[in-house]
C-alpha positions, 0 to 999 in steps of 0.5 A: 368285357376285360378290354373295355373295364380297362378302357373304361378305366384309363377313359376316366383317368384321362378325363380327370387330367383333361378337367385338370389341365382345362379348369384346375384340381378345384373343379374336379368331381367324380360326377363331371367325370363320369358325365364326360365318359358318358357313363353313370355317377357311380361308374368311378367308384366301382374302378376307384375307391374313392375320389381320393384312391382316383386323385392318387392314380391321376396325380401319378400319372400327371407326375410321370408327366412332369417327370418326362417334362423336367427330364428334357436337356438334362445331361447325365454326365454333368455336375449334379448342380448343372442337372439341378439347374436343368431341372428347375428351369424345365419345371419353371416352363411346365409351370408356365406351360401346365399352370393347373398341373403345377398347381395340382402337382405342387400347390395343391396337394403334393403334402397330402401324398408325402411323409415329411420327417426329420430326416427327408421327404417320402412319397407315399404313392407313385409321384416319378416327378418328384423321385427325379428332383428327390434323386439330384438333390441326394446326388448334389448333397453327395457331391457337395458334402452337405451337412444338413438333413435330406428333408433341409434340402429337399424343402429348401429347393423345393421352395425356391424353385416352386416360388420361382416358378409362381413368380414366373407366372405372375403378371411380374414374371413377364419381365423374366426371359429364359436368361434371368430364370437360369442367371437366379437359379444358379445364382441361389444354387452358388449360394446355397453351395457356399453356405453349406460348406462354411 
């Protein structure tokens, strides 16, 4: 009986990243979800709290992903600029690849799970996809001397990086082969490097 409650519970977690992945965040309902499972509406209520205690467990889950995704390439005994660059290129392609994940990961709800202060960006749930961009970016401020907050940092890359990504995936973005996307990447790094340090 144990073995299929946790079944049954990792069955609706996963049918919640299929309804992401398949039609956005914006369609998903606990109803849809237990339909898929074959199980009564009520069934994902007696596992999850609520719809948000559920959102919160498959926007993790969906981050560990993220996190293995942007990994990809990252060298570990390079620059922390040349990881940070990795690191948004790879975020770039799982944008262009997981358009509704990115939009659920970054777009849609990723504040709503975050405590955002003077000082820096915390996560208040599990999110491994934005702890690996946390650390290179606290990596890169220590290596470069930053004078400015974590929180200016986080944010400001943050931005870049997740409106490059929208751009990229705009009928604009067509135009921008693997090459520009590093080329503008760097670039914005070099510069923010500079500014920094004036």
């Amino acid at each position: 009986m144990k073995r299929n409650t946790i079944q049954l519970k990792e069955n609706l977690i996963q049918a919640g990243i299929d309804e992401i992945r398949q039609h956005g965040i914006d369609m998903l309902s606990l109803r849809t979800i237990a339909k898929s499972c074959g199980v009564t509406h009520g069934t994902p209520y007696r596992h999850f709290e609520s719809k948000e205690s559920y959102l919160k467990v498959v926007l993790s889950r969906l981050s560990v992903f993220l996190s293995d995704e942007i990994n990809k390439g990252i060298e570990l005994e390079t620059s922390a600029a040349e990881q940070l660059i990795q690191i948004g290129f790879n975020l770039i392609e799982f944008a262009k690849n997981y358009p509704y994940y990115f939009e659920a990961l970054f777009i849609k709800f990723p504040f709503k799970y975050m405590e955002v202060t003077e000082e820096t960006i915390s996560p208040d749930s599990d999110l491994p996809g934005f702890n690996t961009f946390k650390y290179i970016v606290l990596k890169l401020r220590k290596e470069e001397n930053f004078n400015n907050s974590e929180a200016e940092s986080l944010l400001h890359f943050w931005s870049f990086i997740s409106g490059l990504a929208i751009i990229s995936n705009s009928p604009i973005g067509t135009d921008l082969d693997n090459e520009t996307v590093l080329t503008t990447i760097r670039h914005m790094l070099d510069i923010y490097i500079k500014g920094e340090k004036l």
